[in-house]
Backbone as XML, in Angstrom:
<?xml version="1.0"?>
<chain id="A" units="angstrom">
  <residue number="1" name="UNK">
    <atom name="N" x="5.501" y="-15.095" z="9.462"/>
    <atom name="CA" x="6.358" y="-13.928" z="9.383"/>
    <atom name="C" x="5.915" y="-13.041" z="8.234"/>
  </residue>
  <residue number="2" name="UNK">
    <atom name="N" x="5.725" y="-11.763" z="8.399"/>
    <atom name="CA" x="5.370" y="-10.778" z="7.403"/>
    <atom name="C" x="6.936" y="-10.721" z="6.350"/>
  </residue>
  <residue number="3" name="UNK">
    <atom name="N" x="6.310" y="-10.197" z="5.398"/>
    <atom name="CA" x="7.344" y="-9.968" z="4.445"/>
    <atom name="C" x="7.028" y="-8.957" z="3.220"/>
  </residue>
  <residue number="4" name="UNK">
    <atom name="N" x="7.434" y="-8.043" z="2.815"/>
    <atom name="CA" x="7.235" y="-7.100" z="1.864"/>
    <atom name="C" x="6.643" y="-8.000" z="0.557"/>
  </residue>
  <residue number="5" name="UNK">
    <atom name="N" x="5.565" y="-7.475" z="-0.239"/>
    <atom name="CA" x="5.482" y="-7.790" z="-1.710"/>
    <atom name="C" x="6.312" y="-8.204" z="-2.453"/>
  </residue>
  <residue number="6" name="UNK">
    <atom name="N" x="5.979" y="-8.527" z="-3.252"/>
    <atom name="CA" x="6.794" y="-9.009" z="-4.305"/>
    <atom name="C" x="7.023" y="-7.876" z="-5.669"/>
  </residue>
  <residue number="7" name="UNK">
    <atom name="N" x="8.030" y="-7.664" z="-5.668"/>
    <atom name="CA" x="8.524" y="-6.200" z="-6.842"/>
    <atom name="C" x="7.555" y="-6.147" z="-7.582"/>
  </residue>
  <residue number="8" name="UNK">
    <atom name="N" x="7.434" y="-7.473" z="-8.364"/>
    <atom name="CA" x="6.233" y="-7.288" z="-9.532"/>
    <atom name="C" x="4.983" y="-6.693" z="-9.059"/>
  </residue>
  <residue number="9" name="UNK">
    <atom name="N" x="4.884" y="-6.797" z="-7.660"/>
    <atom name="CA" x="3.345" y="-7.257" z="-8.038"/>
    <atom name="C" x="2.854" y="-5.670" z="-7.307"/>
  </residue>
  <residue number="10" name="UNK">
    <atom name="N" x="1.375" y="-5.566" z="-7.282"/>
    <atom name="CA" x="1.062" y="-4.173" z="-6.570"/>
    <atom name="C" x="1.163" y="-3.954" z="-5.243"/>
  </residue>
  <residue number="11" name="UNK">
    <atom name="N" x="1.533" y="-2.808" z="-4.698"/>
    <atom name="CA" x="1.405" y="-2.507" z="-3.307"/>
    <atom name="C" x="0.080" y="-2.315" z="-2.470"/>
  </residue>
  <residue number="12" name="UNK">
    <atom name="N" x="0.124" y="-3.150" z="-1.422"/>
    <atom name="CA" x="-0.864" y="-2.910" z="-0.371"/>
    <atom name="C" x="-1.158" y="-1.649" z="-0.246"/>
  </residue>
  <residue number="13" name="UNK">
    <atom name="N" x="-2.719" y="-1.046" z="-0.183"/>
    <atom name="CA" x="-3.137" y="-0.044" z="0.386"/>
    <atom name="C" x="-4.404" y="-0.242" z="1.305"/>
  </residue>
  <residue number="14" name="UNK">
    <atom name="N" x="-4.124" y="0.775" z="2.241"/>
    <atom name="CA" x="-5.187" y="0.647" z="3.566"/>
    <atom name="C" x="-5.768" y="2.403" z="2.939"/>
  </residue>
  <residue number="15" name="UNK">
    <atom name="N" x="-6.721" y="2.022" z="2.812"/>
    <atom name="CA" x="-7.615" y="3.414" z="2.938"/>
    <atom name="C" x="-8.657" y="3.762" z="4.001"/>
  </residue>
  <residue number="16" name="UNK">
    <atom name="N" x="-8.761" y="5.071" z="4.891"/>
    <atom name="CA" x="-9.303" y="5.403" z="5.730"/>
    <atom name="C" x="-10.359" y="6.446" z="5.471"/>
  </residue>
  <residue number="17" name="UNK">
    <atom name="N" x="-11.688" y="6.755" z="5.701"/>
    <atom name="CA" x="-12.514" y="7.516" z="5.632"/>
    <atom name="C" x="-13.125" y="7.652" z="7.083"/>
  </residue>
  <residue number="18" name="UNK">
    <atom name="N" x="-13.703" y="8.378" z="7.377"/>
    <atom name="CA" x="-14.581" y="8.118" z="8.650"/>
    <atom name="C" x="-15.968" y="8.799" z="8.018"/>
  </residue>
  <residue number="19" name="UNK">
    <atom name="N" x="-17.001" y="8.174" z="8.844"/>
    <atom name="CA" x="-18.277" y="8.609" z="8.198"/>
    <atom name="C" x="-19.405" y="8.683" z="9.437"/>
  </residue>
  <residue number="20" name="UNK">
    <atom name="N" x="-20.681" y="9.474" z="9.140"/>
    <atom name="CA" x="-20.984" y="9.861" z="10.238"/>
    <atom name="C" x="-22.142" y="8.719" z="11.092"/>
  </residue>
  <residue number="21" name="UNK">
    <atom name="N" x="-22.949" y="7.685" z="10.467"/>
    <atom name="CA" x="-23.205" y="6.727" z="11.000"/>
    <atom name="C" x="-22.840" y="5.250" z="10.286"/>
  </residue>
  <residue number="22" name="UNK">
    <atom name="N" x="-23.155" y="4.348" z="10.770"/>
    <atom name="CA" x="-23.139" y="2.631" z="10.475"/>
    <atom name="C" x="-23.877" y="2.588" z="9.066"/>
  </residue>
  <residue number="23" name="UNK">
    <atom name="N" x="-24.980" y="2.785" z="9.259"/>
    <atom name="CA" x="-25.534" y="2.930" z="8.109"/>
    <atom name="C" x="-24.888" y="3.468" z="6.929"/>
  </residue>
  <residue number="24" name="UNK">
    <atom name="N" x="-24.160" y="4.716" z="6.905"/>
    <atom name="CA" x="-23.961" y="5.005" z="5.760"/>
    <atom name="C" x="-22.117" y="4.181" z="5.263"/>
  </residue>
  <residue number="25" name="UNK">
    <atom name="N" x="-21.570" y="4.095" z="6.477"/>
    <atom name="CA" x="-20.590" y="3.291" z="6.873"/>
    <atom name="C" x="-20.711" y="2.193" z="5.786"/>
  </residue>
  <residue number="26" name="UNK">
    <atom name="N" x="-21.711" y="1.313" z="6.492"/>
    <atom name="CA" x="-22.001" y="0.022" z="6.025"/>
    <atom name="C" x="-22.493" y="-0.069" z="4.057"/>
  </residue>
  <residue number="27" name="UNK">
    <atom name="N" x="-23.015" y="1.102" z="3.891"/>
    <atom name="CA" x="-23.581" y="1.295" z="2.284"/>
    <atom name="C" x="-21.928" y="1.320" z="1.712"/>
  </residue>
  <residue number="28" name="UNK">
    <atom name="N" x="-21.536" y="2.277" z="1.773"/>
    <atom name="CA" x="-20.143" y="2.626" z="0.901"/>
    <atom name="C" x="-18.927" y="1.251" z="1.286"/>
  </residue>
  <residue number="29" name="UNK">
    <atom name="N" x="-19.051" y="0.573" z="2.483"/>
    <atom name="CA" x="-18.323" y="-0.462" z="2.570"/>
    <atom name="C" x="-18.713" y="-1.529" z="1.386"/>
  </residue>
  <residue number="30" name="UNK">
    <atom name="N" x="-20.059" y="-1.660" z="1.401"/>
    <atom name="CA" x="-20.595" y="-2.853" z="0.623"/>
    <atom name="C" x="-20.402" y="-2.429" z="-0.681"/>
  </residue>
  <residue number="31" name="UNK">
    <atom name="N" x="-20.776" y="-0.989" z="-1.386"/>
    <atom name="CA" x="-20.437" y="-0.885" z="-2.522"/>
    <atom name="C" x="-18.998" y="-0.638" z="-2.930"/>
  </residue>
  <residue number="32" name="UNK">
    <atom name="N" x="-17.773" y="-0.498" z="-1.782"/>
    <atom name="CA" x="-16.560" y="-0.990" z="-2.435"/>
    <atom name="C" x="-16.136" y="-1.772" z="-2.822"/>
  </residue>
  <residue number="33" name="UNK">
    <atom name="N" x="-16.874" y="-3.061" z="-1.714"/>
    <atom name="CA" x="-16.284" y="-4.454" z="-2.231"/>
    <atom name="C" x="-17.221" y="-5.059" z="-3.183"/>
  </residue>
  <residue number="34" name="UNK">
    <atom name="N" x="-18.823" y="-4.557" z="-3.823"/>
    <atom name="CA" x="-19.144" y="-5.141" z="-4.537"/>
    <atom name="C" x="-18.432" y="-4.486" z="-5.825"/>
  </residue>
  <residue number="35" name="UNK">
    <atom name="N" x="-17.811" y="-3.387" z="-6.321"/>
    <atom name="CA" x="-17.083" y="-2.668" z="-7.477"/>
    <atom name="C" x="-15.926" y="-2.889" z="-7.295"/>
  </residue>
  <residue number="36" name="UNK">
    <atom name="N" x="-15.164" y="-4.137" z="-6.786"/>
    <atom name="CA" x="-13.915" y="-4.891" z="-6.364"/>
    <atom name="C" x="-12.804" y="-3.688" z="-6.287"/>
  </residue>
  <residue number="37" name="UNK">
    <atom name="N" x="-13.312" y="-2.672" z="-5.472"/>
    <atom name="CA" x="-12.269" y="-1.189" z="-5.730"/>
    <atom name="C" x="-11.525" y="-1.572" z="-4.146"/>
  </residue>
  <residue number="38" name="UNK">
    <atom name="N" x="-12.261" y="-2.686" z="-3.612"/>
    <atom name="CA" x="-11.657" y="-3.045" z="-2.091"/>
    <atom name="C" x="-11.875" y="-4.440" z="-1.796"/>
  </residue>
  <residue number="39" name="UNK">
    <atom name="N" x="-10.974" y="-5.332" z="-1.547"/>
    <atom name="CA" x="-11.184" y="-6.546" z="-0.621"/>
    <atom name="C" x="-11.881" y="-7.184" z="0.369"/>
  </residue>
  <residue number="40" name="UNK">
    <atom name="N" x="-11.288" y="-6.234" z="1.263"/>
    <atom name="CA" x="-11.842" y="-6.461" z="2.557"/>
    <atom name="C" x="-12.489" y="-4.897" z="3.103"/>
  </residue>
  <residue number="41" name="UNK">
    <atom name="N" x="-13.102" y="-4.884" z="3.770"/>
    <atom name="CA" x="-13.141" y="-3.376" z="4.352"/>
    <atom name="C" x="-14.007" y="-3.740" z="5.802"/>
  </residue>
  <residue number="42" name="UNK">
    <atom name="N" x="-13.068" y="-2.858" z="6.695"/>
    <atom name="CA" x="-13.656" y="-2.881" z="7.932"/>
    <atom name="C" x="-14.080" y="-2.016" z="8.571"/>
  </residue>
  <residue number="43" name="UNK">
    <atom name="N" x="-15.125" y="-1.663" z="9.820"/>
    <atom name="CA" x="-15.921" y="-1.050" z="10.029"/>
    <atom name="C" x="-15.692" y="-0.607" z="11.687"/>
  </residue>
  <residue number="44" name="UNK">
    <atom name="N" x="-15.402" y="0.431" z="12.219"/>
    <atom name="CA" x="-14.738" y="0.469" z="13.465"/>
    <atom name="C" x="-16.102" y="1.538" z="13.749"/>
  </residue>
  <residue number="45" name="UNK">
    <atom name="N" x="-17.187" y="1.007" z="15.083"/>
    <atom name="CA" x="-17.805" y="2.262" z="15.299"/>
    <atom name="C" x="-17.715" y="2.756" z="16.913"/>
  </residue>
  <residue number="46" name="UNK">
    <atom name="N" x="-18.103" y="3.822" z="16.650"/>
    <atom name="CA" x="-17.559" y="4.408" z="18.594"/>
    <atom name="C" x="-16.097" y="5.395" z="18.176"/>
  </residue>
  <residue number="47" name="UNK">
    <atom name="N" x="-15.955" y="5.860" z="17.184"/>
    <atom name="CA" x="-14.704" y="7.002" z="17.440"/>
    <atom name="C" x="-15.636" y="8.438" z="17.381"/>
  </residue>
  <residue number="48" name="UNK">
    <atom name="N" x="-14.000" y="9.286" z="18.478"/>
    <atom name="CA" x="-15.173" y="10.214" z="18.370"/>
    <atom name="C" x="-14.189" y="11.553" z="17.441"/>
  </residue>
  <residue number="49" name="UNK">
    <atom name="N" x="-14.579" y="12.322" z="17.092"/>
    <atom name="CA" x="-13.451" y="13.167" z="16.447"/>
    <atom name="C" x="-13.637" y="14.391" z="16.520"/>
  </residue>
  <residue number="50" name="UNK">
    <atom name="N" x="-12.859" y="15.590" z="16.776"/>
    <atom name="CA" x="-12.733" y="16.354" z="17.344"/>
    <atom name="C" x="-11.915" y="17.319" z="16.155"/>
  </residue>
  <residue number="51" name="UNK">
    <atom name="N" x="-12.610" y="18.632" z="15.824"/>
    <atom name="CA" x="-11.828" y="19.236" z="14.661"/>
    <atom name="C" x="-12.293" y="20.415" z="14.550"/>
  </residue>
  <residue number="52" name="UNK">
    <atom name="N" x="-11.884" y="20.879" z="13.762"/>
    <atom name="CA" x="-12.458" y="22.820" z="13.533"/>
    <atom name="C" x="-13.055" y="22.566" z="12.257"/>
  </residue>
  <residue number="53" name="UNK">
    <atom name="N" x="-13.955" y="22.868" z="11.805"/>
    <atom name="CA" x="-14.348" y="23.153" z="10.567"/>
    <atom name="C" x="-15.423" y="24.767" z="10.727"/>
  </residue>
  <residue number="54" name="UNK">
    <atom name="N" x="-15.497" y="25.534" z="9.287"/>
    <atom name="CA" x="-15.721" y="27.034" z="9.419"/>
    <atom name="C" x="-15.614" y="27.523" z="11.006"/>
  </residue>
  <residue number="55" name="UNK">
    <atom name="N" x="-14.342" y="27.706" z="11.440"/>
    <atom name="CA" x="-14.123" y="28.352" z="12.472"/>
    <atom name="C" x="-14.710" y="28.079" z="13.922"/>
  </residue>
  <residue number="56" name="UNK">
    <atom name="N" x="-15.709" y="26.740" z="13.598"/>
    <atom name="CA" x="-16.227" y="26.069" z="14.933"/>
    <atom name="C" x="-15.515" y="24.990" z="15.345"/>
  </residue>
  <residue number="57" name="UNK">
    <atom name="N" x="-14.968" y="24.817" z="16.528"/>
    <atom name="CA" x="-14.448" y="23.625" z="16.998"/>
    <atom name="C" x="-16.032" y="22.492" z="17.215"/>
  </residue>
  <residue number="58" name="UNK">
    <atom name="N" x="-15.947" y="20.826" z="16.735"/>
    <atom name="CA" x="-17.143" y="20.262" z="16.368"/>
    <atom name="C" x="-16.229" y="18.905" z="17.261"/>
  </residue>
  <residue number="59" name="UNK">
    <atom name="N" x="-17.827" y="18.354" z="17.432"/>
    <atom name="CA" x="-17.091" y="16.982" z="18.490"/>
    <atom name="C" x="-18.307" y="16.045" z="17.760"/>
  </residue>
  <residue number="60" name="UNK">
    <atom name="N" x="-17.551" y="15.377" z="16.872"/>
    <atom name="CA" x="-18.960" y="13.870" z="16.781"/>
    <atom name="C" x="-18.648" y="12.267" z="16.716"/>
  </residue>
  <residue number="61" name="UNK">
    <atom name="N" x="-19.449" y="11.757" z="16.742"/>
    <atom name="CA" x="-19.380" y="10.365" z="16.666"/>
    <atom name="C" x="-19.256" y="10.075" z="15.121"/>
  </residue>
  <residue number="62" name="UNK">
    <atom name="N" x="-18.134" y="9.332" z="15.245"/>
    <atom name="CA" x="-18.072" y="8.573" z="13.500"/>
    <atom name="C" x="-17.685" y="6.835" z="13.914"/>
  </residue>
  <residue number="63" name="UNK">
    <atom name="N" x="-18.059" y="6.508" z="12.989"/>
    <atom name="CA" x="-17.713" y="5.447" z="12.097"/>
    <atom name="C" x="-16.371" y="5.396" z="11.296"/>
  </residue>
  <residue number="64" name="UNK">
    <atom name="N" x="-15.027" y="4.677" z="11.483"/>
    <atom name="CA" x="-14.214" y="4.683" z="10.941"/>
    <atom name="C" x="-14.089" y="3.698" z="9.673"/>
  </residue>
  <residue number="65" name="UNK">
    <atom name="N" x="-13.898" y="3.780" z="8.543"/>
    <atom name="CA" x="-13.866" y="2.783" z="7.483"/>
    <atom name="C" x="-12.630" y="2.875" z="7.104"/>
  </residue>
  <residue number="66" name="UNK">
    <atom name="N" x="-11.873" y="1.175" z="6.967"/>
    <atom name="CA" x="-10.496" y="0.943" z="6.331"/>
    <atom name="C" x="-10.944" y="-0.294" z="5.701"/>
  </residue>
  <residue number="67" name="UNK">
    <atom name="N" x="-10.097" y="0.228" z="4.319"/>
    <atom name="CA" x="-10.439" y="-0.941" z="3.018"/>
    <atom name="C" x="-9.015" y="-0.937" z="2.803"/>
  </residue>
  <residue number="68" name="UNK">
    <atom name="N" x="-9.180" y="-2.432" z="2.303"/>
    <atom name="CA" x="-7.667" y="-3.137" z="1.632"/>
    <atom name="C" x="-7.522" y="-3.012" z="0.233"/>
  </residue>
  <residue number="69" name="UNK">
    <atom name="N" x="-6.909" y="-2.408" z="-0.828"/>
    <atom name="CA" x="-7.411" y="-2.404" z="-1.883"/>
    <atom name="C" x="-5.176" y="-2.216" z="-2.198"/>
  </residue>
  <residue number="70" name="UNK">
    <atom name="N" x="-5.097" y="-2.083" z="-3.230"/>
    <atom name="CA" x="-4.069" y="-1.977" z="-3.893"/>
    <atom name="C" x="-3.810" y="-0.003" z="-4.566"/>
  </residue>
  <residue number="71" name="UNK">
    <atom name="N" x="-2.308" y="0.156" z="-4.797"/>
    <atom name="CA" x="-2.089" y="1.145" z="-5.199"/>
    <atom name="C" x="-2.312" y="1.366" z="-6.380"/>
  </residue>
  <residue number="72" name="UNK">
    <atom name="N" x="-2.667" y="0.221" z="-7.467"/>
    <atom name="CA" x="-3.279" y="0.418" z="-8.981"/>
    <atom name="C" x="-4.763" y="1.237" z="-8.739"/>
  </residue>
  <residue number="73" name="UNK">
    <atom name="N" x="-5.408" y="0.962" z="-7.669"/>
    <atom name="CA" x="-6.584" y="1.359" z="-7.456"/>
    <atom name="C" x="-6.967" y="2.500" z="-7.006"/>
  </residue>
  <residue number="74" name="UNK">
    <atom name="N" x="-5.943" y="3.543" z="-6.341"/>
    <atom name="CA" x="-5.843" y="4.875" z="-5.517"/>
    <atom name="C" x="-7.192" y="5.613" z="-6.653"/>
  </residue>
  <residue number="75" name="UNK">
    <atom name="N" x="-6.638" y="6.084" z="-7.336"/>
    <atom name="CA" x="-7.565" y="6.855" z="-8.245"/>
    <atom name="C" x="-8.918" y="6.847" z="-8.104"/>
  </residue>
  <residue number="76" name="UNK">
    <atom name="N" x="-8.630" y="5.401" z="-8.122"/>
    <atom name="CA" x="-10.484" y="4.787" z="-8.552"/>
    <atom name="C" x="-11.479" y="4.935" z="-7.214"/>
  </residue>
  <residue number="77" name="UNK">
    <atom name="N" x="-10.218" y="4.623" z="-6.371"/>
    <atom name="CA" x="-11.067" y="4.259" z="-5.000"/>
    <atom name="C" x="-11.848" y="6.092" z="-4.172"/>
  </residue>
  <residue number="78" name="UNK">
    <atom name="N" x="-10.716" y="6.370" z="-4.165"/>
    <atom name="CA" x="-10.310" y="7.955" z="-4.408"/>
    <atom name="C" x="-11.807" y="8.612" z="-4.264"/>
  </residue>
  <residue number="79" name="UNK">
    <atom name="N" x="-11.639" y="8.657" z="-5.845"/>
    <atom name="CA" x="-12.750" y="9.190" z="-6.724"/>
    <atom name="C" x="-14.355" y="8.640" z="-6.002"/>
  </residue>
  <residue number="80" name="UNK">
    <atom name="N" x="-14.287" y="7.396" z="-5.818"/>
    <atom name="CA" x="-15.355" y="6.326" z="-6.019"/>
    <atom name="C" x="-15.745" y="7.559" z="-4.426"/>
  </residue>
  <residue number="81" name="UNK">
    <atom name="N" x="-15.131" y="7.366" z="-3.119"/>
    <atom name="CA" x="-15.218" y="7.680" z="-1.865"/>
    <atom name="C" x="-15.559" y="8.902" z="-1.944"/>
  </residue>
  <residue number="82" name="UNK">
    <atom name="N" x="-15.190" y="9.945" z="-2.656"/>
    <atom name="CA" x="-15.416" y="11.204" z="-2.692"/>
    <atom name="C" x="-16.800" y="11.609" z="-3.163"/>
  </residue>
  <residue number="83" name="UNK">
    <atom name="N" x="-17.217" y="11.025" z="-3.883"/>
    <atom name="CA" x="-18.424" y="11.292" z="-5.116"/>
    <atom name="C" x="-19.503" y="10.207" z="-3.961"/>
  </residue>
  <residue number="84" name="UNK">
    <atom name="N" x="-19.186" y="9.404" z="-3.570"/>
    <atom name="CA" x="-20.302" y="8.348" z="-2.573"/>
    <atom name="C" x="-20.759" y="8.787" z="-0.807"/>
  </residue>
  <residue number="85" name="UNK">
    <atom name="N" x="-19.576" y="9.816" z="-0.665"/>
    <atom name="CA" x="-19.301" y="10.568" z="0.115"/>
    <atom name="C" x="-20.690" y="11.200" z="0.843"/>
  </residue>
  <residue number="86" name="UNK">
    <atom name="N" x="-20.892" y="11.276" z="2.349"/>
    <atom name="CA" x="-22.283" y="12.094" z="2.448"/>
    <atom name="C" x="-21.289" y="13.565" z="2.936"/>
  </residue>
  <residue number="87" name="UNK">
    <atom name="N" x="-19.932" y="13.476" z="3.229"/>
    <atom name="CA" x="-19.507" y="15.072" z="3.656"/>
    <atom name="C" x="-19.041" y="15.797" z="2.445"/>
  </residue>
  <residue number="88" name="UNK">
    <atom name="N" x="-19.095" y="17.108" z="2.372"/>
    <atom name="CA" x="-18.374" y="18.149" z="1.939"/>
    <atom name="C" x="-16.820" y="17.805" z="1.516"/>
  </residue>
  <residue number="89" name="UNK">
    <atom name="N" x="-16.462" y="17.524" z="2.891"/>
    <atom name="CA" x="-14.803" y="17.234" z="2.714"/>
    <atom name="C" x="-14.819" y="16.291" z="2.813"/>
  </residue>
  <residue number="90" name="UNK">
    <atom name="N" x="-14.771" y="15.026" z="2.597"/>
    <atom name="CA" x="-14.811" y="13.731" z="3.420"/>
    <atom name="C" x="-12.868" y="13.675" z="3.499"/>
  </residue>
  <residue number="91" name="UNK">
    <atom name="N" x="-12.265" y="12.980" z="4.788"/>
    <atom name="CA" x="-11.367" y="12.561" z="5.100"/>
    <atom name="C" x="-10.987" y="11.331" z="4.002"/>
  </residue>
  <residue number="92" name="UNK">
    <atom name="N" x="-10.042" y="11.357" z="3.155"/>
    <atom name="CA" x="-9.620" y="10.138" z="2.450"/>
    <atom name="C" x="-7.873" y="10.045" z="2.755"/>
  </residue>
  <residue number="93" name="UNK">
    <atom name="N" x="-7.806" y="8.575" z="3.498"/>
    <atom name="CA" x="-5.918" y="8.727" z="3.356"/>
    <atom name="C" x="-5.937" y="7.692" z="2.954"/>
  </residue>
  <residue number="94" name="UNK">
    <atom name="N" x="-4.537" y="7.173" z="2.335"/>
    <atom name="CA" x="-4.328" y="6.141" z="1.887"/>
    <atom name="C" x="-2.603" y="5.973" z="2.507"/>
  </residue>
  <residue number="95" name="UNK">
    <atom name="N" x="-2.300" y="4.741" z="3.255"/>
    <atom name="CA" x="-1.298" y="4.209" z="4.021"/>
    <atom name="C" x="-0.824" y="2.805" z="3.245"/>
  </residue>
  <residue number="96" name="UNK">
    <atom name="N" x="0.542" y="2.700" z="3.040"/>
    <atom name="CA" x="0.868" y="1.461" z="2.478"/>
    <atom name="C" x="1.712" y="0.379" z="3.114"/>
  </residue>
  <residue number="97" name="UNK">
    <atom name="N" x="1.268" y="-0.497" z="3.901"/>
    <atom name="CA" x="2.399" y="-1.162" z="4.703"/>
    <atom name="C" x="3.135" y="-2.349" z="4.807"/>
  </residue>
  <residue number="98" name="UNK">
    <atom name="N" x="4.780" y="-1.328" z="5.198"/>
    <atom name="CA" x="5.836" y="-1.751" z="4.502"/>
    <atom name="C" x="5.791" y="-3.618" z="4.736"/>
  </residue>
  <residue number="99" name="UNK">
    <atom name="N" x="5.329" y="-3.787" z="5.754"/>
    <atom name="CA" x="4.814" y="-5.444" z="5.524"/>
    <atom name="C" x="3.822" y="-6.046" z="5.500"/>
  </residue>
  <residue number="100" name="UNK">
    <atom name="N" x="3.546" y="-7.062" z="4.747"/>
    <atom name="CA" x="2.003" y="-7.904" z="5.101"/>
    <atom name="C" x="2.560" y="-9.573" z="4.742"/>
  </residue>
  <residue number="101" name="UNK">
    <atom name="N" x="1.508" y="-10.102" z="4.848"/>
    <atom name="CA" x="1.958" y="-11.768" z="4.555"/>
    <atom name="C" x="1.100" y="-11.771" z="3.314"/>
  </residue>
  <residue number="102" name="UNK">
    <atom name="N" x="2.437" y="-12.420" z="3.037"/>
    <atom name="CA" x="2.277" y="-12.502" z="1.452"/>
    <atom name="C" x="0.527" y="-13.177" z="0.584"/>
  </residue>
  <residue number="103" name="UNK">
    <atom name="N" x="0.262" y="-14.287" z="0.897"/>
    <atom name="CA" x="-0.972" y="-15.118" z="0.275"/>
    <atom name="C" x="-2.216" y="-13.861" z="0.674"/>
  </residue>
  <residue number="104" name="UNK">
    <atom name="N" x="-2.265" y="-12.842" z="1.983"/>
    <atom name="CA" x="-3.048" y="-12.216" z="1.943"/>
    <atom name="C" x="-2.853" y="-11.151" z="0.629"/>
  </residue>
  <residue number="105" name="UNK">
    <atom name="N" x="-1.646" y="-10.750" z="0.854"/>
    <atom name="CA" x="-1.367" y="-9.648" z="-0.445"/>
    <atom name="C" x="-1.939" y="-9.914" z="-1.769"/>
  </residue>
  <residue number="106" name="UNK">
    <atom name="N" x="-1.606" y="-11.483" z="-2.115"/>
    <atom name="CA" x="-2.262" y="-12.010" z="-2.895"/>
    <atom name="C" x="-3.626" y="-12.143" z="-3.510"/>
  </residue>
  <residue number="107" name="UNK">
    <atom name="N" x="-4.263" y="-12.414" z="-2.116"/>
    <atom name="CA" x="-5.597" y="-12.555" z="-2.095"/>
    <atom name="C" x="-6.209" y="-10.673" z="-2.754"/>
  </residue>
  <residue number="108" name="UNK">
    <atom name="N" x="-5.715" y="-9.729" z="-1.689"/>
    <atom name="CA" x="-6.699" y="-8.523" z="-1.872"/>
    <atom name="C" x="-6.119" y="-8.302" z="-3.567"/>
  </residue>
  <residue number="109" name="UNK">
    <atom name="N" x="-4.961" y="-8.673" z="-3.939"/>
    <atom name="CA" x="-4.870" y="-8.257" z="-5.392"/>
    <atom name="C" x="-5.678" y="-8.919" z="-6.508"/>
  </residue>
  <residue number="110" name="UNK">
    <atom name="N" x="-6.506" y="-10.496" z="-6.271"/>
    <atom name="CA" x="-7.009" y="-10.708" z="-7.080"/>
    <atom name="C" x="-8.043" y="-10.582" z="-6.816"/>
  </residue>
  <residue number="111" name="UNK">
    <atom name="N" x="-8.815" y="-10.297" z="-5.695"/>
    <atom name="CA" x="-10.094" y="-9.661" z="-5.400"/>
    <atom name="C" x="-10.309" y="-8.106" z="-5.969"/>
  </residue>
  <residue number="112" name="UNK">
    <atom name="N" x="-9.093" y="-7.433" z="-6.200"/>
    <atom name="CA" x="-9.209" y="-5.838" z="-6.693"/>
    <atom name="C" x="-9.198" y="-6.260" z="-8.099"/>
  </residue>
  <residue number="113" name="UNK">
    <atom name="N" x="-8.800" y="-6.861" z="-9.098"/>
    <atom name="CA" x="-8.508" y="-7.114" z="-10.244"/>
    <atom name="C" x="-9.949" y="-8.463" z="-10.619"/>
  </residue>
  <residue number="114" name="UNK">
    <atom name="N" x="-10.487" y="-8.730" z="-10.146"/>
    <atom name="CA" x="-11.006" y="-9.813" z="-10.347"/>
    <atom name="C" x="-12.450" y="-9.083" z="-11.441"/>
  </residue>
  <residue number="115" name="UNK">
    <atom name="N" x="-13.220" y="-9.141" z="-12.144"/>
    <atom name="CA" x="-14.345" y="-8.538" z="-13.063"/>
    <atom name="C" x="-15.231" y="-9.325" z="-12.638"/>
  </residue>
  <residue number="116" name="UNK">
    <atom name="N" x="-15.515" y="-10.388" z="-12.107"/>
    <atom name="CA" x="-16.803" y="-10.690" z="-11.568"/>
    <atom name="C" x="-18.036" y="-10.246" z="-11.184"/>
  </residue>
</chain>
């Protein structure tokens, strides 16, 4: 059974980017979780996305990336995604949800905190 965090402790965050192949997907995944700014991070490829940018409607294939990381970390991760970034704008959201099971919560918090 899922169950909310524990008051003390930090809140779950899911962060989303999409990026334009595997490759570069796969670089910024590996260097989140080797700069413990993410836990886990997963790699969804085959979306396709559909948007206006300078006044052109654009249709491409991305790579979706979601990392588990904590809300102590927004900033860092943030920053880290933006600057590692191969777009202009890159898409960054960050979602916090209202349940998870607990020992995982656990886990991504001492994997984000861990200095190893």
């Amino acid at each position: 059974m899922s169950e909310n965090s524990p008051a003390n402790s930090s809140k779950l965050l899911v962060v989303l980017t999409s990026l334009p192949n595997l490759e570069a997907a796969t670089g910024l995944a590996r260097s989140l979780v080797d700069k413990h700014l993410a836990a886990c991070v997963q790699l969804t490829d085959g979306i396709q996305s559909i948007y206006r940018w300078e006044d052109k409607v654009c249709e491409e294939h991305e790579v979706l990336l979601s990392a588990k990381t904590t809300e102590s970390k927004w900033l860092e991760i943030s920053a880290f995604i933006q600057s590692a970034h191969p777009y202009d704008l890159p898409e960054i959201l960050a979602f916090s949800p209202e349940h998870y099971e607990r020992q995982y919560g656990k886990w991504v918090e001492s994997e984000v905190n861990s200095k190893s």
